[in-house]
C-alpha positions as CSV (number, residue, x, y, z in Angstrom):
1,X,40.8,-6.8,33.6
2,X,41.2,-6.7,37.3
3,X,39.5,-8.2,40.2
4,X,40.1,-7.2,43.5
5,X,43.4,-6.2,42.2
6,X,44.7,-9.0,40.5
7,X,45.2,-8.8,36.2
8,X,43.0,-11.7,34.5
9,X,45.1,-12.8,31.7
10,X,45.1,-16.4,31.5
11,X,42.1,-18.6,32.1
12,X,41.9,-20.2,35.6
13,X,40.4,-23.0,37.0
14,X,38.5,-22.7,40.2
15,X,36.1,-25.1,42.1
16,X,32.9,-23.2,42.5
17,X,31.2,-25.7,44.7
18,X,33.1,-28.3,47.2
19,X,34.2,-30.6,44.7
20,X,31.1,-30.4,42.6
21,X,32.4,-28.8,39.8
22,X,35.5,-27.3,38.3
23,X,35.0,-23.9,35.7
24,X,38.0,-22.6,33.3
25,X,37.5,-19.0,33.8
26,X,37.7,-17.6,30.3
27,X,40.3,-14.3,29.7
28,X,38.3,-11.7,28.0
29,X,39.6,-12.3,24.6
30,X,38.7,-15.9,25.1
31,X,35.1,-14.9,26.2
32,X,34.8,-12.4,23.0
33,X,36.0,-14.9,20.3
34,X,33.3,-17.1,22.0
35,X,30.7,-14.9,21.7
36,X,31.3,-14.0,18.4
37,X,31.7,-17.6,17.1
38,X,27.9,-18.4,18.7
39,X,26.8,-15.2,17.0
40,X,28.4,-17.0,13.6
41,X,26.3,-20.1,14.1
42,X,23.0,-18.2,15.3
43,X,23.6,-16.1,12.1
44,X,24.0,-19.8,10.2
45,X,21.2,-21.0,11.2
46,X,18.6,-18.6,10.7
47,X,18.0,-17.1,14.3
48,X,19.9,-14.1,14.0
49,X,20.4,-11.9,10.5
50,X,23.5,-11.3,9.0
51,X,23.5,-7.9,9.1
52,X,22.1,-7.7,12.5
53,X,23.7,-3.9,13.8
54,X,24.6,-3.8,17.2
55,X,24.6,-6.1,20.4
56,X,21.3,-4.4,21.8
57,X,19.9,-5.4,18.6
58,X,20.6,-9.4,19.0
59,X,18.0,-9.2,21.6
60,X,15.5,-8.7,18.8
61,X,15.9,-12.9,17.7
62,X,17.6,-14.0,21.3
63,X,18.7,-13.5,24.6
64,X,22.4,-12.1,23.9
65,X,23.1,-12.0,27.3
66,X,23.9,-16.0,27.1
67,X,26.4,-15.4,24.1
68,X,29.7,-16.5,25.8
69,X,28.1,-18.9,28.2
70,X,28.2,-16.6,30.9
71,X,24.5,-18.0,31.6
72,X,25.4,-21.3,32.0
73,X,25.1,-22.5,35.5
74,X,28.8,-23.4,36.4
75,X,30.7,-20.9,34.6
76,X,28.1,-18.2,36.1
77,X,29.0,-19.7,39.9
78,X,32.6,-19.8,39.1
79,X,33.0,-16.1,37.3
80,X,30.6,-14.9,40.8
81,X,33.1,-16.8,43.1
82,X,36.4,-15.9,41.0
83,X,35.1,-12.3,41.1
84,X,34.2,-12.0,44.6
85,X,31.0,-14.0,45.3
86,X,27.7,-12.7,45.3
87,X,27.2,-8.7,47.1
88,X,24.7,-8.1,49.8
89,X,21.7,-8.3,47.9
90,X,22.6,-11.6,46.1
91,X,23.6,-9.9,42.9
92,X,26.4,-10.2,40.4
93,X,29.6,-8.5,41.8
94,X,30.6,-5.5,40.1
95,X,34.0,-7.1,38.9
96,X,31.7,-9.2,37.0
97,X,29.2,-7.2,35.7
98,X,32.7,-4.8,34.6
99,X,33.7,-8.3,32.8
100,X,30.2,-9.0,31.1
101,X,29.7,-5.2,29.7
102,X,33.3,-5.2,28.2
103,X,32.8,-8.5,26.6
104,X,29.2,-7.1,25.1
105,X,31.0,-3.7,24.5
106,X,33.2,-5.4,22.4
107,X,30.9,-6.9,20.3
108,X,28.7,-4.4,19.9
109,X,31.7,-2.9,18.0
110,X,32.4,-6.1,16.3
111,X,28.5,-5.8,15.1
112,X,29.1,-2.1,14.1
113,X,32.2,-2.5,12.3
114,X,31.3,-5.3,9.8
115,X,32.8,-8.1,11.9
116,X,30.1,-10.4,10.7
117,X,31.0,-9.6,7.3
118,X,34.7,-9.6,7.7
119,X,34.3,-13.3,9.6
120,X,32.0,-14.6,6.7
121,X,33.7,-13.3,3.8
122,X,31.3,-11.2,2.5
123,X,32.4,-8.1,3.4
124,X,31.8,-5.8,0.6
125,X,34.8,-4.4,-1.8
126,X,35.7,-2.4,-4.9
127,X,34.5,-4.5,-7.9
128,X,32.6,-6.4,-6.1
129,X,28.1,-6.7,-7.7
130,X,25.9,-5.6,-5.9
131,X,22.4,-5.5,-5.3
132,X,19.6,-3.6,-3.2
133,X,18.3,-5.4,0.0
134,X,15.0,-4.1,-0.8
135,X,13.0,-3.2,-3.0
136,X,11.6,0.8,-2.3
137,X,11.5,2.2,-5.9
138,X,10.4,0.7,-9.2
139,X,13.0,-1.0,-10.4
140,X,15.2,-1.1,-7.6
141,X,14.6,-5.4,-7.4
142,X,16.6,-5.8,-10.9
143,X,18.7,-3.1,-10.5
144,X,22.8,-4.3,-10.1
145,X,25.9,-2.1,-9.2
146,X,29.8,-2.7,-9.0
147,X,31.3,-1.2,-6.8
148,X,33.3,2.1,-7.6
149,X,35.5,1.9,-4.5
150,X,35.6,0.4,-1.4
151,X,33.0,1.0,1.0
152,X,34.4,4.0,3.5
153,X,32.1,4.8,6.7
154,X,29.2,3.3,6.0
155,X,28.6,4.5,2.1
156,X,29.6,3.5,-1.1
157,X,30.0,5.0,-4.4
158,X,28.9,2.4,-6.8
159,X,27.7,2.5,-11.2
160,X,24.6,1.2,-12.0
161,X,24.7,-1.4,-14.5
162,X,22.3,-0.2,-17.2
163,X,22.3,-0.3,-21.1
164,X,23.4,2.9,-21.2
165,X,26.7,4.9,-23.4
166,X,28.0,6.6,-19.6
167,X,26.4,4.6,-16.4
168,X,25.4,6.6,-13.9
169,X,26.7,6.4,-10.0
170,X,25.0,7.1,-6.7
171,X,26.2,7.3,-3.3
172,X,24.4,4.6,-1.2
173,X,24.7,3.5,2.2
174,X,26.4,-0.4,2.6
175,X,23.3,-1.2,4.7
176,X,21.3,-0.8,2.2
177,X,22.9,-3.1,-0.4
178,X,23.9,-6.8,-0.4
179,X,26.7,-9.1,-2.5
180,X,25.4,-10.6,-5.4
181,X,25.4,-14.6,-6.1
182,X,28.3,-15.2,-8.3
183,X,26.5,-18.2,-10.1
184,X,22.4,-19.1,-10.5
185,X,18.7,-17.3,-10.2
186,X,18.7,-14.3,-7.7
């Protein structure tokens, strides 16, 4: 990332007020693993979903745009300092706003590419049981799978478990399916 020609790579303090306060400036990595970690503990505890699909989305259950901090009233002053102060009509400077949208960029395709999943451990895999997230047929609420193979762009190919001499198998999409519990009442 650059700002006003100079490479941010390691995080920086700066004094964003006379000796009022002193920010860390966070690298972009350090801002993304942020982000995502408060997405983890908004999916924990109940205010986002799980399978929540891309960063627009999160503005559904919050305000995404305070994932990383970057609405918090010192580290907002010291990223508009460090990146130029404020333009002519008292908004962000463009440095910054280049910083914020690759930081959301980046996990909007965290979101799209199963990051939650991958970070939780319940990213789906070959073998794995499997069940549908709702209910739109007949049927469909007892109805369990196993995975055929691993799930490849989105879809899975997966054999229903039923009572039957040769199970049949669908295609389905992985949004439409969930992990089963290994142990207890579903």
């Amino acid at each position: 990332m650059l700002n006003n020609g100079k490479i941010i790579s390691e995080p920086e303090a700066i004094n964003s007020r006379e000796d009022e306060m002193t920010a860390t400036i966070p690298t972009l990595d350090e801002s993304i693993e942020r982000m995502k970690q408060e997405i983890l503990e908004d999916i924990k505890a109940g205010r986002v979903p799980a399978d929540c699909p891309s960063f627009s989305a999160l503005h559904d259950y919050v305000d995404a745009n305070e994932y990383g901090g970057f609405c918090e009233g010192a580290l907002a002053d010291a990223l508009i300092e460090h990146f130029g102060g404020c333009d002519k009509n008292e908004g962000m400077p463009g440095a910054m706003l280049e910083f914020l949208n690759s930081a959301q960029n980046a996990i909007d395709l965290w979101l799209k590419n199963n990051g939650v999943a991958q970070s939780t451990g319940t990213m789906m895999k070959k073998g794995d049981v499997v069940k549908f997230k709702e209910a739109k047929d007949p049927g469909d609420a007892a109805c369990k799978m196993v995975l055929v193979d691993n799930p490849d762009g989105g879809r899975v190919l997966v054999r229903h478990l039923v009572d039957m001499k040769i199970q049949p198998t669908s295609i389905y999409s992985t949004k439409d399916l969930q992990l089963c519990p290994l142990h207890g009442d579903e």
